[in-house]
N, CA, C and O atoms as a GROMACS GRO file, in nm:
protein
  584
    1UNK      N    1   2.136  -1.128  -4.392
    1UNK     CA    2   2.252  -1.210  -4.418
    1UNK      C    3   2.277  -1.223  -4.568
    1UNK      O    4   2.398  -1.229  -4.588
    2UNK      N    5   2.216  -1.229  -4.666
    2UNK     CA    6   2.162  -1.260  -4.772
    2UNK      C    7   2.248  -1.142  -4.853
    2UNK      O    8   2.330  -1.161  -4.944
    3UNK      N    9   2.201  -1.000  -4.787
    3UNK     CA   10   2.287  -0.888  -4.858
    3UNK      C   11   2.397  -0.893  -4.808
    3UNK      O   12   2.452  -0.796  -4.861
    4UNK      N   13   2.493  -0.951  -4.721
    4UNK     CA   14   2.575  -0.935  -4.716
    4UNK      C   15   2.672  -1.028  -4.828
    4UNK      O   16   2.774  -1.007  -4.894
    5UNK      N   17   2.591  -1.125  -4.810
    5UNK     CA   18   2.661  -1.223  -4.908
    5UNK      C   19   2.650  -1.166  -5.055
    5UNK      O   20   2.713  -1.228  -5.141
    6UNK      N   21   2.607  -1.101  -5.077
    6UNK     CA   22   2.590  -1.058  -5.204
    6UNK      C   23   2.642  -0.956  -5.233
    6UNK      O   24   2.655  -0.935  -5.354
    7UNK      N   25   2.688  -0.861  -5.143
    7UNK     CA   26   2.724  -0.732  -5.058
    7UNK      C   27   2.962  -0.806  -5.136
    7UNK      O   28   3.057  -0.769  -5.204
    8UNK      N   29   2.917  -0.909  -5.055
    8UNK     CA   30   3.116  -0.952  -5.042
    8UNK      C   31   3.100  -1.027  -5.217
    8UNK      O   32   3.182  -0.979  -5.296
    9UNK      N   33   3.035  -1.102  -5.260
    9UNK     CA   34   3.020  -1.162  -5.436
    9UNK      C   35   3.054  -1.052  -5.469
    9UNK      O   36   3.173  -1.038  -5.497
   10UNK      N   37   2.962  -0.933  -5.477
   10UNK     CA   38   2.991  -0.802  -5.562
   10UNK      C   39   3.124  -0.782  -5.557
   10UNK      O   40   3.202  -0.792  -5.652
   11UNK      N   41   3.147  -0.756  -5.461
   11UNK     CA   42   3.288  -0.656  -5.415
   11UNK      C   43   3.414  -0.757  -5.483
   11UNK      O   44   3.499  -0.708  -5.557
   12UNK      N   45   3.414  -0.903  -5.446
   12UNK     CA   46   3.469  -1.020  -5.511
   12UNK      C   47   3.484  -1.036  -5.626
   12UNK      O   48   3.591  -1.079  -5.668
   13UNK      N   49   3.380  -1.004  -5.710
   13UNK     CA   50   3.368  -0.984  -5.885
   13UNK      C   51   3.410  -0.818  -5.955
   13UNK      O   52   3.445  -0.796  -6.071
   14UNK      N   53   3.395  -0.737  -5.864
   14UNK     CA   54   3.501  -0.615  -5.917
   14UNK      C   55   3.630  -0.623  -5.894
   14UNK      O   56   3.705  -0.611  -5.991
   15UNK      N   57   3.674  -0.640  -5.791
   15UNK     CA   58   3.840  -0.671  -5.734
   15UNK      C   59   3.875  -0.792  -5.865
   15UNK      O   60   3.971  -0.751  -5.930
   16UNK      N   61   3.828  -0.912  -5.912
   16UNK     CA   62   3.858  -0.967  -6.001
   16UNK      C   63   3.875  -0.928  -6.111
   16UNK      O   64   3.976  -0.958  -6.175
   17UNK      N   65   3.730  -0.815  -6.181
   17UNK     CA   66   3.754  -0.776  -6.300
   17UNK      C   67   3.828  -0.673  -6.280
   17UNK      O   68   3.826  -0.632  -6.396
   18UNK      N   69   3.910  -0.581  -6.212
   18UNK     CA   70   4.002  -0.493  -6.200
   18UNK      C   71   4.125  -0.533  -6.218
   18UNK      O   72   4.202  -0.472  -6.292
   19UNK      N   73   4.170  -0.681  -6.127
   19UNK     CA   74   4.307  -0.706  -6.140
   19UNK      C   75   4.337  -0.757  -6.313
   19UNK      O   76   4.425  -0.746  -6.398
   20UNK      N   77   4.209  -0.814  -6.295
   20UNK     CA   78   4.190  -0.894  -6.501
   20UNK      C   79   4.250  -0.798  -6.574
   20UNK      O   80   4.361  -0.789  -6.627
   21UNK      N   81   4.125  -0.706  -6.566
   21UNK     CA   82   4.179  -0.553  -6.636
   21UNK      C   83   4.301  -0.499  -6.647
   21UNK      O   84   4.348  -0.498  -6.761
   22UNK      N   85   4.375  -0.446  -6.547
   22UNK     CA   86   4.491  -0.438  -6.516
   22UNK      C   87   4.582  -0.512  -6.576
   22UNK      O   88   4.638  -0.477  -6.680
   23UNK      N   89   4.610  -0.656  -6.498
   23UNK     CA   90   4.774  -0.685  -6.528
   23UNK      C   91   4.752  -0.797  -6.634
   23UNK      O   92   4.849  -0.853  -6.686
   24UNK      N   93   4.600  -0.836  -6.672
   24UNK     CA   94   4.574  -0.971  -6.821
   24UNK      C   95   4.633  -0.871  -6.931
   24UNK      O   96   4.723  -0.882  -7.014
   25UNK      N   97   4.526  -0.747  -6.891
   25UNK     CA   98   4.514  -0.707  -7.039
   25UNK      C   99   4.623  -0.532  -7.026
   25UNK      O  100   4.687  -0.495  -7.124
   26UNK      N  101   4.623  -0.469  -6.926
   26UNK     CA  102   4.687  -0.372  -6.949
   26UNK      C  103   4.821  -0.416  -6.944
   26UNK      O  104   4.875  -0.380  -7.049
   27UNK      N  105   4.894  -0.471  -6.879
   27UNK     CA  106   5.063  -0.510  -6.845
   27UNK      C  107   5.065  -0.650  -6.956
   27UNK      O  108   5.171  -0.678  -7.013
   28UNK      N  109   4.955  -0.723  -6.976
   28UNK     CA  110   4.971  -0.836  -7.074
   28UNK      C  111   5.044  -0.962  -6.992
   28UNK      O  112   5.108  -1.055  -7.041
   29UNK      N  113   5.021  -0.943  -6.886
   29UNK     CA  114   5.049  -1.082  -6.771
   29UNK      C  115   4.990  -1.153  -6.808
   29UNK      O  116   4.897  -1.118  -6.880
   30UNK      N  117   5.011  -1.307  -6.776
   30UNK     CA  118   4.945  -1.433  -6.797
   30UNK      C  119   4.892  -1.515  -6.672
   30UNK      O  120   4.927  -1.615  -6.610
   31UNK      N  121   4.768  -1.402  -6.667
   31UNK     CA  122   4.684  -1.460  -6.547
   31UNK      C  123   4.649  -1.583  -6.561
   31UNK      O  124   4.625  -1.618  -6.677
   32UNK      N  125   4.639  -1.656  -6.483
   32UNK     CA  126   4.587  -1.811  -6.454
   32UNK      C  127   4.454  -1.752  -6.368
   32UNK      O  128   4.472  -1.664  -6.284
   33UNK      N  129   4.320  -1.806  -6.395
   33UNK     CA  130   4.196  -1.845  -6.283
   33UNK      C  131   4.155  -1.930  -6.273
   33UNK      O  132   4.074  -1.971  -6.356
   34UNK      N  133   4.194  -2.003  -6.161
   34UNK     CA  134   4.142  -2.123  -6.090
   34UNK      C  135   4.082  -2.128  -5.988
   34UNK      O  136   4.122  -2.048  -5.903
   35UNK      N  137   3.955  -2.224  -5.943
   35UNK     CA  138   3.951  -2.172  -5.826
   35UNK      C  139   3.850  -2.052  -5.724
   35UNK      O  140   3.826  -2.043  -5.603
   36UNK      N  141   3.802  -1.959  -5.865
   36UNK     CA  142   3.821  -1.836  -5.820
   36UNK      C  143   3.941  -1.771  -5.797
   36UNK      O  144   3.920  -1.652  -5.820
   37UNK      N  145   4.021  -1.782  -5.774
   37UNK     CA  146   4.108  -1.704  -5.715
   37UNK      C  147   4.207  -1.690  -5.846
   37UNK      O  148   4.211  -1.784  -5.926
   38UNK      N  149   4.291  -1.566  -5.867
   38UNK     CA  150   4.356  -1.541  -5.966
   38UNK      C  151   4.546  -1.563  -5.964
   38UNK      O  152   4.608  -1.475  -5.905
   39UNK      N  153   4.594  -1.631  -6.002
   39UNK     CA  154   4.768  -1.639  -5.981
   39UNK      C  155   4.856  -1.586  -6.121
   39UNK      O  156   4.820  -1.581  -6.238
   40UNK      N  157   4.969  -1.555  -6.065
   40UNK     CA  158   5.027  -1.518  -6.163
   40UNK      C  159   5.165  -1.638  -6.227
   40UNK      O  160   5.274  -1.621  -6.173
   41UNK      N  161   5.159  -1.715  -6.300
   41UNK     CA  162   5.254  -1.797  -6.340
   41UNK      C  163   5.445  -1.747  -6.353
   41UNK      O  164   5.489  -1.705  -6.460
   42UNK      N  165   5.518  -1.759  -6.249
   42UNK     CA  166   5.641  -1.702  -6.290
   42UNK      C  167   5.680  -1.749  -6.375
   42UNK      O  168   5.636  -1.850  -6.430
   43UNK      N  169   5.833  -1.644  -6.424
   43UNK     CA  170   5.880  -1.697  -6.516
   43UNK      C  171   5.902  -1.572  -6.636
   43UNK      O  172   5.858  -1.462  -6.603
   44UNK      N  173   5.956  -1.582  -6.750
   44UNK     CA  174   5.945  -1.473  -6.816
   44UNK      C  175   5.958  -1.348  -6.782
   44UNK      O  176   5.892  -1.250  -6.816
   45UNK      N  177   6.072  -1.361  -6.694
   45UNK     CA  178   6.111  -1.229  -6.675
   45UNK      C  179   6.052  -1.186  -6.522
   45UNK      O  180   6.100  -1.091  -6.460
   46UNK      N  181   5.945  -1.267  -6.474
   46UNK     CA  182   5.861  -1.225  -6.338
   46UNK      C  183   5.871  -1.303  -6.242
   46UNK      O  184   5.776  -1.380  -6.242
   47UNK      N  185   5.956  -1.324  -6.143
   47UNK     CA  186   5.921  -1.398  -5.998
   47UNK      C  187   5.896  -1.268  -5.889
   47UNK      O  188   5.906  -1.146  -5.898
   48UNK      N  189   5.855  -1.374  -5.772
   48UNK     CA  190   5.840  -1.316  -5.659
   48UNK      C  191   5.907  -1.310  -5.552
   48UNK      O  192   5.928  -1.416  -5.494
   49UNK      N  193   5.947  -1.214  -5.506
   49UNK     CA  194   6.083  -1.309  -5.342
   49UNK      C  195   5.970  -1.289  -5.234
   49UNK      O  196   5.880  -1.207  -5.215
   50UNK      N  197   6.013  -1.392  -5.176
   50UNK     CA  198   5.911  -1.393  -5.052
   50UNK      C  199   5.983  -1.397  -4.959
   50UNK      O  200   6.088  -1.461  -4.956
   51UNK      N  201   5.926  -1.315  -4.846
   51UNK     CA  202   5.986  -1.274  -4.675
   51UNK      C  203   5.926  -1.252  -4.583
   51UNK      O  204   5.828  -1.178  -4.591
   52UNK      N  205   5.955  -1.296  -4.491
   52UNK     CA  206   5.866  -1.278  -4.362
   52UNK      C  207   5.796  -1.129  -4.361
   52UNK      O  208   5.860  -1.040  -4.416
   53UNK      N  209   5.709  -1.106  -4.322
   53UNK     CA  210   5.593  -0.996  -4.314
   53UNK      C  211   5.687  -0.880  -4.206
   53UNK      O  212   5.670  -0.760  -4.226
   54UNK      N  213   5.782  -0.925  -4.098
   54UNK     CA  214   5.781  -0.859  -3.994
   54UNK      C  215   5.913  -0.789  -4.102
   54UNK      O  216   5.923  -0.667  -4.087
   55UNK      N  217   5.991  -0.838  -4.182
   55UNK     CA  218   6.098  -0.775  -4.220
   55UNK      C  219   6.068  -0.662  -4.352
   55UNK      O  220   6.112  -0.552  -4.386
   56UNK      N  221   5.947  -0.780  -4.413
   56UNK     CA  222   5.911  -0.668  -4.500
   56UNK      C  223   5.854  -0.527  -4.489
   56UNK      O  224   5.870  -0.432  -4.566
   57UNK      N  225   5.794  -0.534  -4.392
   57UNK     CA  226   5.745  -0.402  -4.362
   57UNK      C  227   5.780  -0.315  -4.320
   57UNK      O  228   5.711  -0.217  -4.292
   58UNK      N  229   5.934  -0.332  -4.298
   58UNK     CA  230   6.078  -0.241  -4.284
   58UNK      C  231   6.094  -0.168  -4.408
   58UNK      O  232   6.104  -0.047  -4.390
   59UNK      N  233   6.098  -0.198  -4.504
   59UNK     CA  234   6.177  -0.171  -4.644
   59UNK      C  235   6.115  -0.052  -4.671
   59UNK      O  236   5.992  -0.038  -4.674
   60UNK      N  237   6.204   0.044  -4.692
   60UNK     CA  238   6.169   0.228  -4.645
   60UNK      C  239   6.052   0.228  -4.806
   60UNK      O  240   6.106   0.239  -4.917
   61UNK      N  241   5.930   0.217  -4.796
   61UNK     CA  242   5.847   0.305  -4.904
   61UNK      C  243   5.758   0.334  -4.848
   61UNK      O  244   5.731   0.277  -4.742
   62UNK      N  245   5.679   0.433  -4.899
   62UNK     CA  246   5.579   0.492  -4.843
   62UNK      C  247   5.431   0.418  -4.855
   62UNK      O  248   5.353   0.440  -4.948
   63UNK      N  249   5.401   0.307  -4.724
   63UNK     CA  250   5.265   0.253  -4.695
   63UNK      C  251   5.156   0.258  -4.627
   63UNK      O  252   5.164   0.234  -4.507
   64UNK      N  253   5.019   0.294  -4.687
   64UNK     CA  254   4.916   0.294  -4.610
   64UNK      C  255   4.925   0.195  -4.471
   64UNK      O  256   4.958   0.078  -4.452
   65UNK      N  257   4.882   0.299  -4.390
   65UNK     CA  258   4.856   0.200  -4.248
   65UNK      C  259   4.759   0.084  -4.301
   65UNK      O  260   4.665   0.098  -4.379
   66UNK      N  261   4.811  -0.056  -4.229
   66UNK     CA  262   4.745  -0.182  -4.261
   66UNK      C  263   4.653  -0.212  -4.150
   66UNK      O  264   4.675  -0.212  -4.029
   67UNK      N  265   4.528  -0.242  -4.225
   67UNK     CA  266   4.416  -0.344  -4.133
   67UNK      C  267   4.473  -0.448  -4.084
   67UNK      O  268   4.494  -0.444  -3.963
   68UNK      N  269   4.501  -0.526  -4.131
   68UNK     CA  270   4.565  -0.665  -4.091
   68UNK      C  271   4.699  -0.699  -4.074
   68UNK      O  272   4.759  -0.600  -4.032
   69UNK      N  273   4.756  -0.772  -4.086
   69UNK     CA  274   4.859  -0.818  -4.015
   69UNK      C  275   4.896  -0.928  -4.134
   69UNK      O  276   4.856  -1.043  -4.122
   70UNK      N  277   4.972  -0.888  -4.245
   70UNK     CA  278   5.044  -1.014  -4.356
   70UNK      C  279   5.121  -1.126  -4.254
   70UNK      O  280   5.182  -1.103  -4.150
   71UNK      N  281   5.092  -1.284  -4.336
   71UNK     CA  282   5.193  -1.327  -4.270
   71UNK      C  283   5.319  -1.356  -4.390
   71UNK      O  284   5.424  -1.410  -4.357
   72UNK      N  285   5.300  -1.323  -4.494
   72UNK     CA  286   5.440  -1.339  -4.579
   72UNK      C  287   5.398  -1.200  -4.639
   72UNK      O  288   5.287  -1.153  -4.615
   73UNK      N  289   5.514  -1.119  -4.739
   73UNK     CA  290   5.532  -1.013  -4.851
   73UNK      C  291   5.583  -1.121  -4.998
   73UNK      O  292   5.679  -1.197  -4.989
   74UNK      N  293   5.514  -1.110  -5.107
   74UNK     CA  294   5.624  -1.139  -5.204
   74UNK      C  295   5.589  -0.996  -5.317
   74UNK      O  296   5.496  -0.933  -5.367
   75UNK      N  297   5.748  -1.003  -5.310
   75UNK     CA  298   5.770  -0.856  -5.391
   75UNK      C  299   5.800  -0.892  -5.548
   75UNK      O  300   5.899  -0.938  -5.604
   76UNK      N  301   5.666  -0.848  -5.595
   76UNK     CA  302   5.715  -0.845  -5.756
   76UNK      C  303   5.795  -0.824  -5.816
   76UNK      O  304   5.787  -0.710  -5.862
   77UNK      N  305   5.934  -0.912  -5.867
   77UNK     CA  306   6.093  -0.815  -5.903
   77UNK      C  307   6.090  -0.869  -6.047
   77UNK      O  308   6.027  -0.966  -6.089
   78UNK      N  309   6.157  -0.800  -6.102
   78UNK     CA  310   6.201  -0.835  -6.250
   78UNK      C  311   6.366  -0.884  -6.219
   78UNK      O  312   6.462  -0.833  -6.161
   79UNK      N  313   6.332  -1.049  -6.312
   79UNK     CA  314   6.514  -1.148  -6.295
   79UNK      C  315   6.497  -1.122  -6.462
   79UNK      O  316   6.481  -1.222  -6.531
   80UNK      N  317   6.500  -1.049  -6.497
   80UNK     CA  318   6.553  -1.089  -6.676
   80UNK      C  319   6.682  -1.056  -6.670
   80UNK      O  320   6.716  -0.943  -6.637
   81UNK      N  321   6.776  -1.159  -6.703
   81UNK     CA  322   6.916  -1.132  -6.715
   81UNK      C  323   7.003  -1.216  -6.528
   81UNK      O  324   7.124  -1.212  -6.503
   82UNK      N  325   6.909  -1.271  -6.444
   82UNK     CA  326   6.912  -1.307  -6.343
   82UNK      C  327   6.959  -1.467  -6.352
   82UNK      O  328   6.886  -1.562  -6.380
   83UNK      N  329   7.092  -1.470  -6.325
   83UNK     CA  330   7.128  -1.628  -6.346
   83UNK      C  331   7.140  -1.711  -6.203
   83UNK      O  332   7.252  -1.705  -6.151
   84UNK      N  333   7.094  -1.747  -6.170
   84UNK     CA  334   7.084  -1.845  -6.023
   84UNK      C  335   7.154  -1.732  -5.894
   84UNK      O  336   7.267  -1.758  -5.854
   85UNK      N  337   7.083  -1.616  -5.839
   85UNK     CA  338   7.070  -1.522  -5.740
   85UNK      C  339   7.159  -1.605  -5.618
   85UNK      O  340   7.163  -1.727  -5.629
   86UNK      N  341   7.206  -1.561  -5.542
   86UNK     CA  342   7.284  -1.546  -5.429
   86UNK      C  343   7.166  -1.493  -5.345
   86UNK      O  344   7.128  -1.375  -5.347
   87UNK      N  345   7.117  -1.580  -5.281
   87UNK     CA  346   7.016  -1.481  -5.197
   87UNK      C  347   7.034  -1.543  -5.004
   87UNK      O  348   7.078  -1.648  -4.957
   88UNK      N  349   6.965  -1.398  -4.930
   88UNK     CA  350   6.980  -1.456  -4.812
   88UNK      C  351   6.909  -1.510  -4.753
   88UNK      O  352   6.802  -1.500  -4.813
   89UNK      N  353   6.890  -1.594  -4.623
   89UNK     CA  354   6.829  -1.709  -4.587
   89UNK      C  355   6.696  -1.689  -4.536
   89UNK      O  356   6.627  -1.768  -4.472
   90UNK      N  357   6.664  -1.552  -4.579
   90UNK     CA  358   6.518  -1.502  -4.480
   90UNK      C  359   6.438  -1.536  -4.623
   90UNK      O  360   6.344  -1.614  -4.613
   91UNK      N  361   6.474  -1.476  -4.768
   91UNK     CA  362   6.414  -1.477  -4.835
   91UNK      C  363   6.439  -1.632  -4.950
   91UNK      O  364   6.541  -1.702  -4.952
   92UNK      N  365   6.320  -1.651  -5.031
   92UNK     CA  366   6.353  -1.708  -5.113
   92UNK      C  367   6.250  -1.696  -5.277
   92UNK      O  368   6.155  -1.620  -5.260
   93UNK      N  369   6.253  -1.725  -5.346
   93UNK     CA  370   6.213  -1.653  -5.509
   93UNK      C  371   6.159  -1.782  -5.539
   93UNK      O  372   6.206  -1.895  -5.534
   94UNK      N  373   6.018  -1.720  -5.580
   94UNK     CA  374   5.914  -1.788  -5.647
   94UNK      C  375   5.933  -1.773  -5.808
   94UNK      O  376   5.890  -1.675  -5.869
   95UNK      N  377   6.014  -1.899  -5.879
   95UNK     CA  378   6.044  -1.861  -6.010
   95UNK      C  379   5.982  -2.000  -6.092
   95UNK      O  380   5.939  -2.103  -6.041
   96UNK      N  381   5.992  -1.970  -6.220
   96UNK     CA  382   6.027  -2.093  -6.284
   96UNK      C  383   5.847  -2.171  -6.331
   96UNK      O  384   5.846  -2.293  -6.321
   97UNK      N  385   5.710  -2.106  -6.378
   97UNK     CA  386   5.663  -2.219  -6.348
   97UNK      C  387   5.563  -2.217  -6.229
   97UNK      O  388   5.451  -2.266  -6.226
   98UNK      N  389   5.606  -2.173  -6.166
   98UNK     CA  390   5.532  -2.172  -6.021
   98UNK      C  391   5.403  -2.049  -6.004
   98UNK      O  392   5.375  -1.978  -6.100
   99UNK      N  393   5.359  -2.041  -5.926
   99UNK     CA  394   5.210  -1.962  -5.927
   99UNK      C  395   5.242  -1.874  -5.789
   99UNK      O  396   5.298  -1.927  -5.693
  100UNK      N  397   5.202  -1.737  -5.790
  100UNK     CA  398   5.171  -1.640  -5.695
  100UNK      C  399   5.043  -1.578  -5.696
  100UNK      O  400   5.010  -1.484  -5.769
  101UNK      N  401   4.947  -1.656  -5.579
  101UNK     CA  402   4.825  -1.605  -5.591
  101UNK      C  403   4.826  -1.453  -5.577
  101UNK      O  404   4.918  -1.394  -5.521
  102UNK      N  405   4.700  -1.379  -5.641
  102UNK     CA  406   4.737  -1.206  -5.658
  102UNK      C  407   4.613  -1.168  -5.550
  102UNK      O  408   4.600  -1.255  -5.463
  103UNK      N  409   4.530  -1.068  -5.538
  103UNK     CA  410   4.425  -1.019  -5.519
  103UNK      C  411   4.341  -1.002  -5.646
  103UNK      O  412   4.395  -0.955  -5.746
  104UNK      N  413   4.152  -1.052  -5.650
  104UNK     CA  414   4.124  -1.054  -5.421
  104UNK      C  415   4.123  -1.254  -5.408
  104UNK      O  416   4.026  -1.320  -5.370
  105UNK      N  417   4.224  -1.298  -5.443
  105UNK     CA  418   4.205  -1.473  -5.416
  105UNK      C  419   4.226  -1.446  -5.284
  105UNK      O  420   4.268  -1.347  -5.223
  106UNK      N  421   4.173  -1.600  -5.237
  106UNK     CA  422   4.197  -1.668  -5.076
  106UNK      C  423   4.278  -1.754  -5.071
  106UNK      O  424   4.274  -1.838  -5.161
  107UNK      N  425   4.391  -1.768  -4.958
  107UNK     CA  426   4.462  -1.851  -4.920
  107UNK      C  427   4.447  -1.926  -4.772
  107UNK      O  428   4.396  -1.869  -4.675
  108UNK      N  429   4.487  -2.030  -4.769
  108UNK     CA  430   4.496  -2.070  -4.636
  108UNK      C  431   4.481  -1.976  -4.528
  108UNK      O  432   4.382  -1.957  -4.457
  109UNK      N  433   4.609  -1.913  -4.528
  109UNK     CA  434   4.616  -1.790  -4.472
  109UNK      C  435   4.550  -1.635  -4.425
  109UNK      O  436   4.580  -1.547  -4.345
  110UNK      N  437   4.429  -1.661  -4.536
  110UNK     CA  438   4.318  -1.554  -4.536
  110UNK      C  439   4.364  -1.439  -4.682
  110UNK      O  440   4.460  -1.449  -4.757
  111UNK      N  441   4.256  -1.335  -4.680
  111UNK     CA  442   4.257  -1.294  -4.825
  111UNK      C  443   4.381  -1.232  -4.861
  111UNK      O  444   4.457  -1.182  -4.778
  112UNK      N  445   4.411  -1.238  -5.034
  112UNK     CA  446   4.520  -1.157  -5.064
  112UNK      C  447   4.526  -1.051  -5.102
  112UNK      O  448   4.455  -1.023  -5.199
  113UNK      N  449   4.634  -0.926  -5.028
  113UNK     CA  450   4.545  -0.802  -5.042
  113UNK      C  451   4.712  -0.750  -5.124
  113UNK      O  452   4.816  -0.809  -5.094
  114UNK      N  453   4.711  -0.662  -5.203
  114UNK     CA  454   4.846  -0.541  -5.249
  114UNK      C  455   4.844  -0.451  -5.094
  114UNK      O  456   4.752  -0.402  -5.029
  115UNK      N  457   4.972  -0.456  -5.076
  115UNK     CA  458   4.988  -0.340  -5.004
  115UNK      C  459   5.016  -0.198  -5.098
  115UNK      O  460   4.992  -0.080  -5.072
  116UNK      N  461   5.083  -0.268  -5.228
  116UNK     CA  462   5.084  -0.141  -5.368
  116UNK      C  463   5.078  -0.196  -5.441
  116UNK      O  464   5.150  -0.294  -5.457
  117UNK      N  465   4.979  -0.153  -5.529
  117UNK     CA  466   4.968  -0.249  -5.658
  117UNK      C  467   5.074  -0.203  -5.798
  117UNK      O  468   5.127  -0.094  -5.818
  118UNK      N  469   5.080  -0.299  -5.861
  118UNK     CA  470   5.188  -0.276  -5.898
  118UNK      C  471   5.179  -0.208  -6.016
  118UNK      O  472   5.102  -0.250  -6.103
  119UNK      N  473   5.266  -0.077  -6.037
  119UNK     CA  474   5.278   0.028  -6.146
  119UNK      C  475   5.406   0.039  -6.206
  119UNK      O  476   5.508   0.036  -6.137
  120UNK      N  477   5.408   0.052  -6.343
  120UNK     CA  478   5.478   0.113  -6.386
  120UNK      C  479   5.597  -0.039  -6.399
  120UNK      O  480   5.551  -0.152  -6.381
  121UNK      N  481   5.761  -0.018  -6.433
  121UNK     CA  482   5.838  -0.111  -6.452
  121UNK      C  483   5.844  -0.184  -6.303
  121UNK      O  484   5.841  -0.115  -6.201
  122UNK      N  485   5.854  -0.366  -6.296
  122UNK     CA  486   5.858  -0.406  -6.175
  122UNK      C  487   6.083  -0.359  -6.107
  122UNK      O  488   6.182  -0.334  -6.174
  123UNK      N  489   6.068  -0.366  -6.002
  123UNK     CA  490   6.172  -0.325  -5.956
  123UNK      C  491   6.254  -0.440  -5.976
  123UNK      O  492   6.194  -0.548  -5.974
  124UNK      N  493   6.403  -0.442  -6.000
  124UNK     CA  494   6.494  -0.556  -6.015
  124UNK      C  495   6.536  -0.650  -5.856
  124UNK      O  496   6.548  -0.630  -5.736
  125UNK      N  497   6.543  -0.737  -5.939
  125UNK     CA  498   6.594  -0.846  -5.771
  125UNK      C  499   6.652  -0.793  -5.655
  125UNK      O  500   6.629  -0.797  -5.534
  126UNK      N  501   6.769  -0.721  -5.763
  126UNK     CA  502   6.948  -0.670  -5.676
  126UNK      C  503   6.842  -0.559  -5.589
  126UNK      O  504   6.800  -0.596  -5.480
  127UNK      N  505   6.806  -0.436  -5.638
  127UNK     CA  506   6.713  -0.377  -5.616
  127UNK      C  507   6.640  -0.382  -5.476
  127UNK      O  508   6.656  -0.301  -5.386
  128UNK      N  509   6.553  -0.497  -5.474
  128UNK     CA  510   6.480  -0.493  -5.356
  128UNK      C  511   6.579  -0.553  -5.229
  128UNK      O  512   6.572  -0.504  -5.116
  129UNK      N  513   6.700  -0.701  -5.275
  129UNK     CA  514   6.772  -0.722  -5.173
  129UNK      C  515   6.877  -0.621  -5.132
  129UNK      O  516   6.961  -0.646  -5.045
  130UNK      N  517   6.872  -0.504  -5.199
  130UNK     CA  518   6.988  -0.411  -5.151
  130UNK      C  519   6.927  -0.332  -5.012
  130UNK      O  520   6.981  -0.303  -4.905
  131UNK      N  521   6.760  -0.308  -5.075
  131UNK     CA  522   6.670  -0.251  -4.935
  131UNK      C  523   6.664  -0.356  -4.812
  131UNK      O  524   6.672  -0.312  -4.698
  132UNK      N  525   6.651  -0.493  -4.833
  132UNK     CA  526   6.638  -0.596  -4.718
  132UNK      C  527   6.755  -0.606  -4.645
  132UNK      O  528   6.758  -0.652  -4.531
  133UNK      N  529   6.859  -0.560  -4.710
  133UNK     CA  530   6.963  -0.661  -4.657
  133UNK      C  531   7.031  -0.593  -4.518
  133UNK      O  532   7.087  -0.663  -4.434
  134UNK      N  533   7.018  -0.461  -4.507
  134UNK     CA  534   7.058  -0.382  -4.387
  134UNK      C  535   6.984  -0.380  -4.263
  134UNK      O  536   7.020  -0.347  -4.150
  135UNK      N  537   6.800  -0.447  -4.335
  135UNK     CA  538   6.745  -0.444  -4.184
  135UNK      C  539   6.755  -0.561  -4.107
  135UNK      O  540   6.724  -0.555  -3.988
  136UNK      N  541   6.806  -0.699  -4.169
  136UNK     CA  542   6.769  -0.840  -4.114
  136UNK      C  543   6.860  -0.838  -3.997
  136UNK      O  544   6.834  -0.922  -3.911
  137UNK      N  545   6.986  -0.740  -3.969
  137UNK     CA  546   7.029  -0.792  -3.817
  137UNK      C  547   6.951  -0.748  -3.640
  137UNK      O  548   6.983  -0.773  -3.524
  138UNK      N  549   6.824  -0.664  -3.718
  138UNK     CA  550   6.752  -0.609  -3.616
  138UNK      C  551   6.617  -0.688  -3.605
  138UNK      O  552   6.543  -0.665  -3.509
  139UNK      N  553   6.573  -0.807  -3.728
  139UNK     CA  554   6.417  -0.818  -3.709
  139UNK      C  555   6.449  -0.989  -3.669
  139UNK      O  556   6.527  -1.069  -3.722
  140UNK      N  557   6.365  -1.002  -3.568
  140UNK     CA  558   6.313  -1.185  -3.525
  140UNK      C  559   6.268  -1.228  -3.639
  140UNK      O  560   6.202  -1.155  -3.712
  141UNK      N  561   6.300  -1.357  -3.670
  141UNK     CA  562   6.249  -1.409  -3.765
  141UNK      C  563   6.243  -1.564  -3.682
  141UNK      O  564   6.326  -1.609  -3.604
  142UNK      N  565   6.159  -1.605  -3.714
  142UNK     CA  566   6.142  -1.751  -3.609
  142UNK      C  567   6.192  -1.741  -3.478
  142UNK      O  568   6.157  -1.647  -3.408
  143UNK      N  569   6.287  -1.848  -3.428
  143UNK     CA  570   6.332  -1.817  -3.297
  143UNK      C  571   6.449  -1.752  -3.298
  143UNK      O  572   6.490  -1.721  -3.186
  144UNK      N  573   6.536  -1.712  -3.416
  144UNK     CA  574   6.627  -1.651  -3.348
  144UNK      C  575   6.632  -1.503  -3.435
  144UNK      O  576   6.559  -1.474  -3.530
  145UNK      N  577   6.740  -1.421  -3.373
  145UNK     CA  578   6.762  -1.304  -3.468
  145UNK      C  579   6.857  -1.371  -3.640
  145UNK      O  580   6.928  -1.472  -3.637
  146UNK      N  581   6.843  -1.317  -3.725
  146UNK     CA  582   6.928  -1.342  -3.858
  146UNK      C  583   6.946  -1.191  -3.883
  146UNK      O  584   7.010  -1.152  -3.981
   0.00000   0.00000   0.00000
């Protein structure tokens, strides 16, 4: 039992110093660690839109088959130049101030994993709602269709 626990610490303390690595010091993000667990402070150019899991996993890019089962997506978008969004009622944007836990933190919800980690320029708002917006008359979202 003992190695296992030490077995998941390990694995826990590389996934940390990787994301550190990565988006503290290579992209120059302003990681917050609290907790253990690592968040990213929006703002400056960086929020998150968040959407139900069943819609996100529509949005045509190319993804590894998933172990688990997300119950939200928030998609890293770049708002620089973004003045109070028009957005639709499935999604809504983590801006301003606010915190998006990253990987490998824990949530209520269970661990936080990238389905892609993020490379290169983040994609713009308009951008990702132009991909959402054609699939929401086909996916359940609570009890009814939207």
């Amino acid at each position: 039992m003992e190695d296992t626990a030490a077995c998941t610490a390990t694995r826990y303390a590389n996934e940390l110093h990787a994301t550190v690595e990565d988006l503290a010091i290579g992209r120059r993000w302003p990681l917050v660690l609290a907790d253990g667990n690592v968040h990213l402070p929006t703002g400056r150019g960086i929020a998150g839109l968040v959407v139900d899991a069943r819609l996100a996993a529509q949005v045509p890019v190319e993804l590894p088959a998933l172990a688990l089962t997300p119950v939200l997506w928030a998609f890293l978008v770049d708002v620089i130049g973004v003045h109070a969004p028009v957005l639709p009622p499935y999604a809504r944007l983590v801006t301003g101030g606010r915190y998006l836990p990253l990987p490998p933190s824990v949530t209520a919800d269970g661990p936080v994993r990238w389905v892609r980690r993020p490379g290169g320029a983040l994609p713009r708002l308009s951008s990702v709602l132009d991909l959402l917006r054609p699939l929401t008359p086909t996916v359940r979202i609570g009890r009814g269709t939207r």
